[in-house]
PAMARKOL-831366 format. One record per residue (C-alpha): x negated, y negated, z. Coordinates in steps of 0.1 Angstrom, whole numbers. Layout:
<rs>
x,y,z
X,Y,Z
...
</rs>
This chain:
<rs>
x,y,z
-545,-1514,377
-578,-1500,402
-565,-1474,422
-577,-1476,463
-569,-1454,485
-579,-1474,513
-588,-1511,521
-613,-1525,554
-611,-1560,565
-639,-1576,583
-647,-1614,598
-679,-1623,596
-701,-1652,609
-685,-1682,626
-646,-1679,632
-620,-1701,623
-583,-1711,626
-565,-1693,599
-584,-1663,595
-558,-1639,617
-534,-1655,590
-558,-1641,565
-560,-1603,578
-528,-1605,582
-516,-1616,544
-546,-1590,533
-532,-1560,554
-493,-1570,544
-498,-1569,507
-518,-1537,505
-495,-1514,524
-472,-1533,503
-491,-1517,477
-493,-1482,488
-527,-1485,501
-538,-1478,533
-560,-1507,552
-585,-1503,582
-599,-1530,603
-637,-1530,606
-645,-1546,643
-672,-1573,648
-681,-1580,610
-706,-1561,591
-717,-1542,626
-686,-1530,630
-694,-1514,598
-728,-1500,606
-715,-1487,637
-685,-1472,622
-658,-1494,646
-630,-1491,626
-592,-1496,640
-564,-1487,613
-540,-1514,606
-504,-1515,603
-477,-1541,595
-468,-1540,635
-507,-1546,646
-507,-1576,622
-476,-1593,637
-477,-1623,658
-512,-1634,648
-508,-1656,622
-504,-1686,649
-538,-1672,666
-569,-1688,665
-599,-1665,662
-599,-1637,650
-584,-1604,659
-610,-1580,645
-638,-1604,663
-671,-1614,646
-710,-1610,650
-742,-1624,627
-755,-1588,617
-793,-1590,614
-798,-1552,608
-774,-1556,578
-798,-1579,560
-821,-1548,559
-815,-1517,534
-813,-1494,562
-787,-1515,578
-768,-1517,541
-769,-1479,536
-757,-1474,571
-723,-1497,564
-725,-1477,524
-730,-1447,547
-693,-1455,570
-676,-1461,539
-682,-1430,525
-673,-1413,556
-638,-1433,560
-630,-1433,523
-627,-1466,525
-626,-1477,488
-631,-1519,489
-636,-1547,513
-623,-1577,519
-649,-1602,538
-635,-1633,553
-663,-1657,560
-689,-1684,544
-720,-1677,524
-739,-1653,546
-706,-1634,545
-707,-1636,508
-742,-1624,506
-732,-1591,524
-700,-1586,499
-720,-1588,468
-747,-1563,486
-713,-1539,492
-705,-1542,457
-741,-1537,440
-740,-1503,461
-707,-1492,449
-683,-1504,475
-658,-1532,456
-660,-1564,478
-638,-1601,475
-644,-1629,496
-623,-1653,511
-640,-1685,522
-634,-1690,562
-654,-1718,577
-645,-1745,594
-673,-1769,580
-653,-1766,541
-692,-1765,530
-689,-1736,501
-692,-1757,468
-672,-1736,444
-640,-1741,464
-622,-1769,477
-612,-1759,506
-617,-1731,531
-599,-1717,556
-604,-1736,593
-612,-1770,579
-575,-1786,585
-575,-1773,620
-604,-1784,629
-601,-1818,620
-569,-1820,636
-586,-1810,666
-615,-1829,666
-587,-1862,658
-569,-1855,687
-603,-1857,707
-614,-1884,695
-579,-1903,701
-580,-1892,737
-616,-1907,739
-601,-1940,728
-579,-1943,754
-606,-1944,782
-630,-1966,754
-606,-1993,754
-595,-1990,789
-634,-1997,797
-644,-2018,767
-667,-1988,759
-685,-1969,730
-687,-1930,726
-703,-1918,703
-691,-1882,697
-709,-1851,680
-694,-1827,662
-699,-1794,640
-705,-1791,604
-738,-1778,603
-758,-1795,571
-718,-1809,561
-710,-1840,573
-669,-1839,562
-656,-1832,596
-676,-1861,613
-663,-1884,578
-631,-1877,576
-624,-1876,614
-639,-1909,619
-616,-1922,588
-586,-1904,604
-595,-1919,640
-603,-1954,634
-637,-1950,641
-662,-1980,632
-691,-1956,622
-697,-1921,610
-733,-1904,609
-733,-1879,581
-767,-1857,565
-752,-1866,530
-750,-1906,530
-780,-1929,542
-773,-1944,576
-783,-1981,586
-785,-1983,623
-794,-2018,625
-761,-2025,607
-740,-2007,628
-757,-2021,660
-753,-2056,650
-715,-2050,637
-705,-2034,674
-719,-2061,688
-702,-2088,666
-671,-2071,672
-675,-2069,708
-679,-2107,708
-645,-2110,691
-629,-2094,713
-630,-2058,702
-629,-2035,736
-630,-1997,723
-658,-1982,698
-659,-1948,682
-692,-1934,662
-692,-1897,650
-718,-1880,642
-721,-1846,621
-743,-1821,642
-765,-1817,610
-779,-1851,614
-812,-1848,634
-840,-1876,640
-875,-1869,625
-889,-1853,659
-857,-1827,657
-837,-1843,683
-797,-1842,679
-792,-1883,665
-760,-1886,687
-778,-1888,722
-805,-1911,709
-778,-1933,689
-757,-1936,722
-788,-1948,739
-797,-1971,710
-762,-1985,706
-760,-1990,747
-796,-2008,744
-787,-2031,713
-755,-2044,721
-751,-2046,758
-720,-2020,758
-713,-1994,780
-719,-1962,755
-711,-1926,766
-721,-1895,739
-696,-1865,740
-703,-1832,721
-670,-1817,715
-692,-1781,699
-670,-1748,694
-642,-1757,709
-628,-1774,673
-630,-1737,663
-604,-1721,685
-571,-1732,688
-538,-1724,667
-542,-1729,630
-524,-1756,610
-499,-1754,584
-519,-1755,561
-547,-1733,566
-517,-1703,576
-502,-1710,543
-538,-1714,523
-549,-1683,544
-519,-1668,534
-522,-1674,493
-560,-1665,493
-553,-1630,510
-524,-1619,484
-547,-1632,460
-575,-1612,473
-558,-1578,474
-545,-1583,434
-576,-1592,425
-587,-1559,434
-559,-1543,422
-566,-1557,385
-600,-1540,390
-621,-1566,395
-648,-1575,424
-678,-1597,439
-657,-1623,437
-649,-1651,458
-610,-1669,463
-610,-1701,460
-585,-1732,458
-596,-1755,430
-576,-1783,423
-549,-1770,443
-548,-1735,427
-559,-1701,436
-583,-1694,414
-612,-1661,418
-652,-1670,411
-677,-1649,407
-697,-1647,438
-730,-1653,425
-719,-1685,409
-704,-1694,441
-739,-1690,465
-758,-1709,432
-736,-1735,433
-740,-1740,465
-773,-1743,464
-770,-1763,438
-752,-1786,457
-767,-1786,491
-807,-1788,470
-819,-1756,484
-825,-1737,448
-852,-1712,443
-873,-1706,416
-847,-1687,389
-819,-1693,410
-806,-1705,372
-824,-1679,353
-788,-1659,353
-764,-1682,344
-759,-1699,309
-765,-1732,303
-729,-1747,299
-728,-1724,339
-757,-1745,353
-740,-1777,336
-710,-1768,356
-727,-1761,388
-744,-1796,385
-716,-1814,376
-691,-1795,409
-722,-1808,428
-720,-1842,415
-682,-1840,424
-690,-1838,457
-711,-1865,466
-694,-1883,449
-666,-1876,471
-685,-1881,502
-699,-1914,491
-662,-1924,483
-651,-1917,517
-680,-1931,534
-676,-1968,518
-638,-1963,523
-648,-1963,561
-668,-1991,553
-646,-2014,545
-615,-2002,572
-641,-2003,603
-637,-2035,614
</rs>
């Protein structure tokens, strides 16, 4: 077993529900464990500018129903740079702080395996609310935001059906088009716009206006912020127009934006946020590092972090030349196959939609 003296914490990049439920299961089970844990404040800034709060079990109570994040967050540009890196190396040394754990997506990532490759033991734990890092099946933030976004959307269809209206709502995700999918599933909407899955306009134009002949008084379309049209315009304010133009109905556009990122985390990402930071502190404590926690098929499992950002590339078709170069064959097999998974997935979900939006 690795022997730490001390422990920092940071948040990095975009926040999301569960991750004070994160810091909190991280700090818990490494005073458990004798060792001492620090907060670093703001992400990897707070780490180049030395802004370092200790943490004890008392200053970790009562968060694990918070949204946010207690030690806050920042996109740190200057840690992208070596001087930036052996400034952070540099506040380390200086606070004997022995390992990190990051709490974040890729980018987040990135910065842990650069911590590591300089001698500072780093874990991730995947916190985004989009659920867009491949290797796992879930990260932290995606149940509460969809819950979020649902309740919304249901409030919008109370005003859609009061005046036989469309809205046509945008919502986060970035380049992953699950929260707009499954919301729209969830809601009873009778179209989703997602980057992963071809979208027919015509067809969804002529079916709102079939409907509306029939008798159908409320419409919902979501639409994944990811999805732009070929000049770079967001789709949702041109569909809305299109929709309004082709059918005759009154169509609003709503974009709901960050505020599916705050609010009080579910169950379930308190109780995944919880397993992946116990997890994250003994995988340390067996000695091991640059390694990202991940649920896979509804385990806690650790994966190396360099898998985890090629995979993801993998996935999402955004590899560079001798991205593979590292990884064995049967590993790139695997890393095609996980991506395979997954649209798979979202082409399931999209034709489910398919045939319950009527």
């Amino acid at each position: 077993m690795a022997k730490f003296r001390k422990i920092g914490i940071l948040t990095s990049g975009g926040d999301a529900p569960g991750m004070n439920a994160a810091v909190r299961a991280v700090a818990r089970k490494a005073l458990d464990e004798g060792v001492e844990v620090v907060g670093i404040i703001g992400g990897y800034s707070g780490l180049i500018n030395e802004n370092i709060i200790p943490l004890t079990p008392r200053s970790v109570s009562n968060i694990i129903s918070r949204g946010g994040t207690m030690l806050y967050t920042d996109r740190c540009l200057e840690f992208k740079t070596e001087e930036g890196m052996q400034k952070a190396i540099a506040t380390c040394r200086a606070h004997e702080i022995d390992a990190i754990v990051a709490l974040g997506g890729d980018g987040t990532f990135r910065g842990a395996t650069d911590l590591t490759n300089r001698g500072i033991p780093s874990v991730g734990i995947p916190c985004t609310i989009d659920n867009d890092i491949t290797a796992t099946d879930y990260t932290i933030g995606f149940d509460s935001a969809m819950n979020t976004t649902m309740h919304m959307i249901d409030c919008l269809r109370d005003t859609c059906v009061s005046h036989a209206r469309c809205n046509v709502v945008e919502v986060m995700g970035r380049d992953c088009g699950q929260i707009a999918l499954y919301t729209a599933l969830a809601s009873g909407a009778v179209g989703a716009v997602v980057p992963e899955v071809p979208f027919d306009e015509k067809e969804l134009i002529d079916r709102i206006s079939t409907l509306a002949r029939t008798g159908k008084r409320g419409f919902l379309v979501v639409v994944s912020e990811g999805v732009l049209t070929p000049d770079g315009q967001k789709y949702g304010e041109v569909l809305a127009k299109r929709i309004a133009d082709g059918t005759g109905v009154e169509t609003k556009f709503a974009r709901l934006a960050h505020v599916v990122r705050g609010g009080s985390p579910t169950l379930r990402d308190r109780l995944t946020a919880t397993k992946m930071g116990v997890a994250a502190v003994e995988t340390l404590m067996e000695g091991k590092s640059n390694v990202v926690i991940c649920e896979v098929d509804g385990k806690i499992v650790e994966t190396d972090i360099n898998y985890a950002l090629i995979a993801d590339r993998t996935y999402k078709n955004k590899l560079k030349p001798g991205d593979h170069d590292a990884f064995a064959p049967e590993q790139v097999a695997e890393m095609r196959a996980l991506a395979e998974r997954r649209r798979a997935e979202i082409v399931e979900a999209y034709d489910m939609l398919a045939h319950t939006s009527k």
